[in-house]
N, C-alpha and C positions, 0 to 999 in steps of 0.2 A: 268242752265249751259249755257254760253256761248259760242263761237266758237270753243272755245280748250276745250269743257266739264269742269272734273274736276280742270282744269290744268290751272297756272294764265299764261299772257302774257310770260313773261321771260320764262319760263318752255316750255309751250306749241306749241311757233311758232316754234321753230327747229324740236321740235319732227313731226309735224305738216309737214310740209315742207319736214321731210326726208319721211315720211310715203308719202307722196303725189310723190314724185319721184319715188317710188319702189313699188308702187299702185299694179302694173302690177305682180309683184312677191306674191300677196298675198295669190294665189291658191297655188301656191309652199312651203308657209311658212306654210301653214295649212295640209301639204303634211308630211311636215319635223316632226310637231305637234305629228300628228296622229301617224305618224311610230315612233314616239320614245315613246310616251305612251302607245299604242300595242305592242310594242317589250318588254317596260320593266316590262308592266303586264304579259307576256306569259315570261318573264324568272325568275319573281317572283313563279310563278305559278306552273313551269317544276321544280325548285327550292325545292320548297315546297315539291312536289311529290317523287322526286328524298331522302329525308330524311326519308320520309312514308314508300317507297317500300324498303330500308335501314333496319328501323323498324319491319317491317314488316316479314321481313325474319328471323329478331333477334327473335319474337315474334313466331314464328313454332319450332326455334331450342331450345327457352329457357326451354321449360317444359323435354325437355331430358337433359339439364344439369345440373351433380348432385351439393348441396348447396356446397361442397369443392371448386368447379373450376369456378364456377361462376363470381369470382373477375378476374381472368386469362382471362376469356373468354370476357366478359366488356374490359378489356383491350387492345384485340387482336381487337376488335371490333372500340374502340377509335380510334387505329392505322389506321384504314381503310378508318374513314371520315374526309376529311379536314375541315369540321366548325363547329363538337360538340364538346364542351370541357369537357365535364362531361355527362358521361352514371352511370347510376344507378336503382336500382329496387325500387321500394314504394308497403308496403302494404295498405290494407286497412285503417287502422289508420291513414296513411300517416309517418308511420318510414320506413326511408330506411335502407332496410338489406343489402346493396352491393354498392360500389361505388367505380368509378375512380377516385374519390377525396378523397386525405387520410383523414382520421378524421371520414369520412362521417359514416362510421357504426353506427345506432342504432339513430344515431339525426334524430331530427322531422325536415321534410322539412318544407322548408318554409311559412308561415301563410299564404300566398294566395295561396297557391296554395292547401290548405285542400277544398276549393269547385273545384275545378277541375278533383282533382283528383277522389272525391265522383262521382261526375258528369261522370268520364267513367267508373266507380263501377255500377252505375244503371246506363247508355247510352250501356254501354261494345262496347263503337265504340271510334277510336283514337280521340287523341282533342289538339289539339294546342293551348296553353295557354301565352296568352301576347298581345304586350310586355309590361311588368312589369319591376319594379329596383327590384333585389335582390344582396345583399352584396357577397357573395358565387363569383357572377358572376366575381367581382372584384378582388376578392381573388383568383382568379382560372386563370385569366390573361387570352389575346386574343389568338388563335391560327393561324388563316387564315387574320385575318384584323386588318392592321396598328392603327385603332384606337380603343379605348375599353371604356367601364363605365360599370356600374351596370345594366344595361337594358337590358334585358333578352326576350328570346323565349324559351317556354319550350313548347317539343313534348310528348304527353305521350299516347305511344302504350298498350294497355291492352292485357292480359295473359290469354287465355280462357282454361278453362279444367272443361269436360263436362256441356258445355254451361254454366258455370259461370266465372267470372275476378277473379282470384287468388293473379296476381298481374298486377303491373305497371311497366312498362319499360320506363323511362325520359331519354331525351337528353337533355340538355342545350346547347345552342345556342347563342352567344351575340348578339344583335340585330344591333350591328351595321354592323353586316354581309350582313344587307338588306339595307345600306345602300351604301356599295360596288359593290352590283350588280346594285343598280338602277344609282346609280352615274358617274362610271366609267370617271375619271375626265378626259381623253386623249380620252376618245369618245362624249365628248361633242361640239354640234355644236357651241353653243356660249360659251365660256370659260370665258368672261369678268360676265355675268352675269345667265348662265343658272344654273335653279337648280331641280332638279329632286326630291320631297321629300313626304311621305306619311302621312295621319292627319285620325281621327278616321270622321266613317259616322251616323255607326248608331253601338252601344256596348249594346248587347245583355246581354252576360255576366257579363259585369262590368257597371252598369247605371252608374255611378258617374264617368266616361270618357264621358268629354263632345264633343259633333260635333268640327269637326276643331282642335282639340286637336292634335299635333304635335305626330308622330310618328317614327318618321326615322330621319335620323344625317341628318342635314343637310349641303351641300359643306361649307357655308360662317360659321361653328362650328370651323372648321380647321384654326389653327393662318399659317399651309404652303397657303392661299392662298392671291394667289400674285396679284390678280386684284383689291383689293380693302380691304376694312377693313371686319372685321370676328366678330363673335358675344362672342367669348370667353372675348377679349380685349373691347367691343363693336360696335356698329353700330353707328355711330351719325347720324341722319337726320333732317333738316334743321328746323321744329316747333314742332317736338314731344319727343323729348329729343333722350338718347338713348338707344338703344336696347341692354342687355344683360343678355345673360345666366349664370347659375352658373356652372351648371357641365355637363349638356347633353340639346339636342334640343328638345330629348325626353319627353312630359311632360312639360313643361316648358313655351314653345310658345304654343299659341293659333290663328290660322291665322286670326286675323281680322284688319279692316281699323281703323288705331288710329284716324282718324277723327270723327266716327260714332260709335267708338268703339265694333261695330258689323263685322259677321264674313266679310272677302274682297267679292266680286260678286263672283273671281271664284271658293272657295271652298264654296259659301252659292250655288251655282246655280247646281255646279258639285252635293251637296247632295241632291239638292233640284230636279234634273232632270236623276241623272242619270250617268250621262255625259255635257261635257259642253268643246264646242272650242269658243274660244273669239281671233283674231289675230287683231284686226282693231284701228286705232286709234279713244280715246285716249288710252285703255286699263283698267286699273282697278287699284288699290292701294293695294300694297301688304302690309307686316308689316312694310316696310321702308316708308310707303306713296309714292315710288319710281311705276311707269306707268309699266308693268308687260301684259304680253299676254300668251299666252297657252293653252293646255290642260288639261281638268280635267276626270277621269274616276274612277268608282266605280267597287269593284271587293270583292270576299272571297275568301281566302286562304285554299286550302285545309284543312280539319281540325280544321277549325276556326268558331264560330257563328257569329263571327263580321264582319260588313261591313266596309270596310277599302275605302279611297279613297286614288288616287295619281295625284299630279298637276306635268305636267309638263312645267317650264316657262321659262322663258326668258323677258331680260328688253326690252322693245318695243325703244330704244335709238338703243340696237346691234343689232335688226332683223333685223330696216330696215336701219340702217349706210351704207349699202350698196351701193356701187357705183359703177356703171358695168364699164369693161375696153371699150366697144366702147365707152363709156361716156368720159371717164377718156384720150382716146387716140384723137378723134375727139378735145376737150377744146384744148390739148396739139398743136393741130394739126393747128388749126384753129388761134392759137398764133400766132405758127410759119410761118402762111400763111399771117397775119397781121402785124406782123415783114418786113415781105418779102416783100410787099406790098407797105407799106412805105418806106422800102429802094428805091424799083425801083423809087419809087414819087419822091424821094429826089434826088437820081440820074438823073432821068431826069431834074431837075432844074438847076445841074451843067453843062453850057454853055462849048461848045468846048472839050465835053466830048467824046472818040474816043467813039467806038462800042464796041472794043475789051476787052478795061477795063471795059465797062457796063456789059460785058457776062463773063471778067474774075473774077469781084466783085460779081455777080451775082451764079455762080460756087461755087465761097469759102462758099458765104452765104449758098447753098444747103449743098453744105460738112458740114458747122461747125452745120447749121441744123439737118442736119441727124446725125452725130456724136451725138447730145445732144439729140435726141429725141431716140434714139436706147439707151444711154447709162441711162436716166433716166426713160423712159418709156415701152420698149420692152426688154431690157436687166435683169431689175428686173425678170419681166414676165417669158421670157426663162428661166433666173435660179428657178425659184419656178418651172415651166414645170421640168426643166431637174434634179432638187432635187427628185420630184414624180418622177419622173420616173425613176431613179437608186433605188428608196427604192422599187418600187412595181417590178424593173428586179431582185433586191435581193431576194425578197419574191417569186418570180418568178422561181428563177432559184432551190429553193429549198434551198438556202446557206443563210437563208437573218436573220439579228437582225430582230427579233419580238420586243425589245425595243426601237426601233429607231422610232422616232417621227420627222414630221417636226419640224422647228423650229418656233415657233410662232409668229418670228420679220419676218419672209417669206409669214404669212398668212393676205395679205391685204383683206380689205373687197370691194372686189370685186368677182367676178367668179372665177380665180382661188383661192381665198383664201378659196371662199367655196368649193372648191374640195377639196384643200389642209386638210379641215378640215374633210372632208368625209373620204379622204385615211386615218389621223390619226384615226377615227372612226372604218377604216376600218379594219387597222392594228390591235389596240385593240380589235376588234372581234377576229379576225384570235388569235391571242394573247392566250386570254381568252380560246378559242374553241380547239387550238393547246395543249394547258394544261388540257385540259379536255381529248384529246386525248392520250396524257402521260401518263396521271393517269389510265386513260383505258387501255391502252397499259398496263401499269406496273402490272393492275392486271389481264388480259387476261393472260401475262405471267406465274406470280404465278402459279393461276387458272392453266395453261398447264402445271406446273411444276409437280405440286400435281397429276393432268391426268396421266401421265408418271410413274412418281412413281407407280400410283395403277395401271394402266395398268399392270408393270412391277412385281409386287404382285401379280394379278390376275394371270400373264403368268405362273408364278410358283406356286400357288395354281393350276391350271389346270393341269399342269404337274401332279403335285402329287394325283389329282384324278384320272387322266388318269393310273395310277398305281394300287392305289387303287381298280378301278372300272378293270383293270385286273389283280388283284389279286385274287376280288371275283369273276368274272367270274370262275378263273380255280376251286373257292370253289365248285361253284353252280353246275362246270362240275362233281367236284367230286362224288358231294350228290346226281345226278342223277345218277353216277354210285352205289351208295351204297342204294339210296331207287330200283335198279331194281333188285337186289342182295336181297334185303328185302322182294320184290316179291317172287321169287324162294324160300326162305324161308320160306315165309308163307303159298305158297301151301304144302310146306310138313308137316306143323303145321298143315296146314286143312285136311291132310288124318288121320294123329294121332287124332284128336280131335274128327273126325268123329267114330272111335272106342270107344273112351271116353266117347263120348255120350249114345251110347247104356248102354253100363258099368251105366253110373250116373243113365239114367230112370231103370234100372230094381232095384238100388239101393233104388233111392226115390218112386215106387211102393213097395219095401219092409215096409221102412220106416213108409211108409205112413200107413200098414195092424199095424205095433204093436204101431204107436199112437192111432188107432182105439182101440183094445186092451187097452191101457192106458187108451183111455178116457172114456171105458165102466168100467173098474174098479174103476177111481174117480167118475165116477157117484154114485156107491154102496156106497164106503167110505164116498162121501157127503148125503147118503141117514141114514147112521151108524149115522152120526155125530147129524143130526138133530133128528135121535131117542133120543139119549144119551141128547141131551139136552133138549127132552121133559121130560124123566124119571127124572133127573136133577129138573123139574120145580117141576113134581109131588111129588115129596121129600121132597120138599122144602114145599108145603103146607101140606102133612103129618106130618111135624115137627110141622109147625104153627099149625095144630090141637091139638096135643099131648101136647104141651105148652101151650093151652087154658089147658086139661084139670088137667095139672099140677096146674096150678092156680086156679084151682077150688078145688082141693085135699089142697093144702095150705088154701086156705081158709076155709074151712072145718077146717083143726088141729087147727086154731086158734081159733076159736069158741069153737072146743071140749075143749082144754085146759082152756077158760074162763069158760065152764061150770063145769070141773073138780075142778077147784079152788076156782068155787061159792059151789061146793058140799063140797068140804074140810072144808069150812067156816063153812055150816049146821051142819055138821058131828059134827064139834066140839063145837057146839052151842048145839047138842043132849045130850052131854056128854058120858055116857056107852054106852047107846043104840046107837050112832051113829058111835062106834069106828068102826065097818066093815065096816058101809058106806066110813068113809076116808079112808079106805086103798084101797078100790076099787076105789074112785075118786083119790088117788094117783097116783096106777096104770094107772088110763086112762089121767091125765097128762102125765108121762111119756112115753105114747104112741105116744099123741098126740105131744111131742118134735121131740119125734123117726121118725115121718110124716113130722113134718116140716123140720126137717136138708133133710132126702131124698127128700123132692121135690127141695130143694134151689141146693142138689147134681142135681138133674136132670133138672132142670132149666140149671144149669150152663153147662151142658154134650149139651143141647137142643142147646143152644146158639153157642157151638164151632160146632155143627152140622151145624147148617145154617150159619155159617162165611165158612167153608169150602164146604161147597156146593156152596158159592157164588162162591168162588174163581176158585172152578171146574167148574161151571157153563161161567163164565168169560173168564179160559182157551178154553173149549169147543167152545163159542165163538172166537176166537182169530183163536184156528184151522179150525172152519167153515170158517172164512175169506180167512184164507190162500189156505186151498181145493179149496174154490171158484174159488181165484186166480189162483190156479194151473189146474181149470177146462178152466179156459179161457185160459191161455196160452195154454195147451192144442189143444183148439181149435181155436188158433191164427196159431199155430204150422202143424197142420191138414190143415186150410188153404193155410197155404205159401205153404205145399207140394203139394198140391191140385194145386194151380197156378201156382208153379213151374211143374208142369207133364202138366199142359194144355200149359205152356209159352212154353215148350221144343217142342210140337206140334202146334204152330201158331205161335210163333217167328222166323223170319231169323237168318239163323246158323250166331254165331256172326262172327266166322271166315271169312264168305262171307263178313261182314260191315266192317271186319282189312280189306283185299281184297282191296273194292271198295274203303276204305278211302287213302290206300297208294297208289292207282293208283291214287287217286286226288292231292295225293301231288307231285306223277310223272308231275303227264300236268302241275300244279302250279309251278314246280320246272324248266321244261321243257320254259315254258312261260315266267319264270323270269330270266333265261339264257339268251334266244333273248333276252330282256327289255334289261341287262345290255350291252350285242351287240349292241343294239342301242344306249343306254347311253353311252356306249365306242365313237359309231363313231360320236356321237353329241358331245361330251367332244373334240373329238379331231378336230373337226371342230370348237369350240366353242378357243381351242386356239389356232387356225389357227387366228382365226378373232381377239384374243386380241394381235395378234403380228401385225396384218395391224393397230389397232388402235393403238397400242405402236409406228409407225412406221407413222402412220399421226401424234402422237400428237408432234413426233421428227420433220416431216416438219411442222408440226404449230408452233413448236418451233421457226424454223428457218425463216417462215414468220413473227413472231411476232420480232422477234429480229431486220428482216431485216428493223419494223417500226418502232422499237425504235430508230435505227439507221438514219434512215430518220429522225423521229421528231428532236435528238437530233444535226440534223444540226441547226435546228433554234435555236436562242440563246431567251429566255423565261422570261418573269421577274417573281423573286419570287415567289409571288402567283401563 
């Protein structure tokens, strides 16, 4: 590079030249740098915060609000902040159940933003997600900033209950919001060409945002600006064709030198360092290939993983165009002393020339001098003086347009014009700062309204405790009179009951003598039973004997009868000789039938024997059981008397324990009479003090009124 660096002849020697007369201002210009890029990172930053602690408050109160009022309460919510356009809830799937945007029920947000949202599901810490284009944004139109597109900043607060995200709470944002704060086009020092605009550094979250990638609107997007051409219509620059956007700065530009087509020095140096001031000539080549100085500085956004940068520049042409007035007034000065100079010369050549007209021509030239030097060089001056200074006696006096700018055909580039451009800077803070104070003011108010109100509910809730709590007092007075009444009566219960007593023991000593009685007579009874069912058994195997030898007598007639009927056979085989033989084995068959029917009769007689011995045997048991039974109650019965005659001598008379218990509910009753005596005169101290706070919040009422009243002397723009 040669003497002008980057820059050919034609280009470089003016720039060159002006930079070298304003040398001296270069500590200053890097003064001006610094403070406007720490100012407008620390109001990006307060910014940000100021949405979170918003947030954040909404995210305590949302798990008390029930799913009816939810849409109500989002709405009263929108109402509150000037630059979300759209509050709504997202679950974990990423469908929102609730929106300020009609329609919004039940659609799936937006497809970027499903990793974001997962992302504070498992972070469960807030996250600020952008800027992105989303269409929604569009549809939904600006609220706080003149200009708008699809580029978005979405805030999304997470919804803890017990230590899990239930839900998500999303703001939308349009991003060109951040474009208004950094920009503020009537607080800029150089107006012809300064620009304030932010570009990605390092994208954690989104890698396919590359370094240098445009982030924020930039001033020359706007077809209102009037210093020169705008990138909507395009930029033309003098070998690189020209520059333009389609729909936003967003996205779209990439800051680098079209020469080398890599990113320019200051946003390659700014990410590459940190931070990065460059003020000197020649400067660096922006995306116009146009000489560019400034500041660069890296910063994150609350909430955000990304590393964001912001250049703050200006064309090195307006920084140092600078021309100081003793510059400007000495040239002037030095003319009219060279003018003058030459007259007297000339004069003095004209022979015969008095004295008088040499000092009277001499006069005029002073006068028409000074006339022309006051009217074109100090004249200007005073009026730009005496314009500041009727606009900061306005703003002074409390009465003054907060709208009111100098005029920028007032603002030379000299010292006053940079002041001139300071006061309009300064104005616009005041501005800005005055309507932050409004909007405070108007909700401090509210806020005291609502104070007042509950105040005024509590005052009368206290009242009617105050009633209440001596109501029960005169109860509690009563029941101390009716448990001491309780007393007296129960000593005469205790002299009665003490006669009673003797009565009972000699009763249950009676008692006691003919259970003894009883239980010597069930013992006998159970000693009867268990005979009876011995006899019972023995019965029973005397049958089963008697039944063998039934069987054995059966068995026998059968035999006799086969042998009667084998003799009948002989008999009749004998012929003559054996007739008596068969009538005697006739006989002894029919004997031996006569034997068999009686035993099958006595078999059967035997059989109902021992079927009903079982069943007597059965019952028998059955009553043994029951005796038992009745031998143990008995003697369950024996002992309760038994323990009741010992309890009547080692127990305390209960009537002593009624006694001692109603005397404890005397002191308890006694104790909680003073309590509500004191709860009485704390109730009535308690709305003593909500009538002093009903009674400041009426003078904070009227302090807060007295500065709305004040602010709205100043007359405010819009925003």
């Amino acid at each position: 590079m040669g003497m002008f660096g980057w820059l050919d002849v034609k280009e470089g020697l003016p720039l060159w030249w002006s930079y070298r007369l304003n040398r001296s201002a270069k500590a200053s210009v890097e003064e001006v740098f610094e403070g406007i890029a720490r100012t407008r990172m620390t109001l990006l930053r307060e910014w940000a915060e100021e949405q979170w602690v918003f947030l954040e408050k909404m995210g305590q109160e949302w798990p008390h609000i029930s799913p009816g009022e939810k849409n109500t309460y989002l709405l009263k919510k929108w109402h509150k902040n000037r630059f979300i356009t759209e509050l709504f809830a997202i679950d974990e799937k990423g469908t929102a159940s609730c929106s300020t945007f009609s329609g919004r029920e039940g659609a799936l947000a937006h497809s970027d933003v499903q990793g974001a949202v997962a992302e504070v599901f498992r972070t469960q810490k807030p996250f600020l997600f952008g800027p992105y284009t989303d269409p929604d944004t569009g549809k939904i139109g600006p609220k706080s900033s003149r200009f708008h597109d699809d580029v978005t900043l979405l805030f999304l607060q997470p919804i803890l209950d017990d230590g899990r995200v239930t839900e998500v709470v999303a703001a939308r944002i349009p991003n060109d919001v951040l474009g208004d704060l950094i920009q503020r086009e009537a607080g800029h020092i150089y107006p012809d060409s300064g620009d304030n605009y932010l570009f990605m550094a390092k994208s954690h979250f989104n890698p396919s945002i590359s370094p240098g990638m445009a982030l924020s609107r930039s001033r020359f997007e706007d077809r209102t600006f009037t210093h020169g051409e705008n990138l909507k219509d395009g930029i033309h620059t003098k070998h690189w064709g020209t520059v333009r956007i389609q729909h936003h700065t967003e996205f779209e530009i990439r800051f680098t030198d079209p020469a080398t087509n890599e990113l320019h020095p200051g946003v390659a140096n700014t990410i590459r360092n940190g931070s990065n001031l460059f003020v000197e000539f020649p400067g660096y080549s922006d995306y116009r290939h146009i000489p560019v100085i400034g500041k660069g500085v890296t910063f994150q956004m609350p909430g955000s993983p990304d590393v964001w940068g912001m250049m703050c520049e200006g064309d090195l042409e307006e920084v140092y165009r600078t021309r100081s007035i003793g510059w400007r007034l000495i040239k002037q000065f030095m003319i009219f002393l060279f003018i003058g100079i030459m007259l007297q010369q000339s004069l003095t050549m004209i022979p015969a020339m008095p004295v008088w007209l040499d000092v009277l021509i001499g006069l005029a030239y002073g006068a028409g001098a000074s006339a022309v030097f006051y009217k074109k060089s100090l004249k200007p001056i005073i009026e730009r003086l005496r314009k500041m200074t009727d606009i900061t006696r306005e703003i002074a006096e409390g009465g003054g347009d907060l709208t009111s700018r100098l005029d920028s055909a007032l603002l030379f580039h000299d010292e006053t014009g940079a002041l001139g451009r300071w006061v309009n800077n300064l104005i616009d803070s005041q501005d800005e700062l005055m309507g932050k104070v409004k909007s405070a003011a108007l909700d401090v108010e509210e806020t005291n309204l609502s104070l007042r109100e509950k105040a005024a509910y509590a005052e009368s809730d206290s009242i009617l405790v105050i009633e209440q709590m001596s109501e029960m007092l005169e109860a509690i007075q009563q029941q101390v009179k009716d448990v001491q009444q309780a007393m007296g009566q129960v000593d005469q219960v205790s002299v009665t009951l003490t006669g009673l007593e003797q009565q009972s023991q000699d009763q249950l000593e009676h008692a006691q003598a003919e259970v003894s009685g009883i239980n010597n007579k069930m013992d006998v009874i159970v000693g009867k039973v268990t005979e009876a069912m011995t006899m019972t058994d023995q019965f029973k195997e005397l049958s089963s004997s008697i039944s063998s030898v039934v069987g054995s007598i059966n068995e026998i007639a059968y035999q006799t009868n086969l042998l009667a009927l084998n003799a009948s056979i002989e008999a009749a085989r004998a012929g003559e000789h054996g007739r008596g033989f068969g009538v005697v084995a006739l006989e002894i068959r029919k004997l031996a039938d006569q034997t068999t029917r009686a035993t099958k009769e006595i078999s059967h007689t035997l059989d109902q024997i021992e079927h009903s011995s079982a069943q007597v045997r059965s019952a028998i048991g059955v009553s043994s059981e029951e005796v038992a039974s009745g031998v143990d109650v008995v003697h369950n019965v024996q002992n309760v008397l038994v323990s009741m005659a010992k309890a009547s001598d080692s127990q305390p008379d209960v009537t002593d324990q009624m006694k001692e218990i109603i005397g404890n509910i005397a002191v308890i009753n006694e104790q909680n009479a003073r309590t509500v005596e004191q709860v009485d005169q704390s109730t009535g101290k308690m709305a003593e003090l909500i009538k002093e706070v009903r009674f400041d919040s009426e003078q904070s009422s009227l302090v807060v009124e007295a500065l709305r009243r004040t602010i709205d002397k100043f007359t405010l723009s819009k925003a």
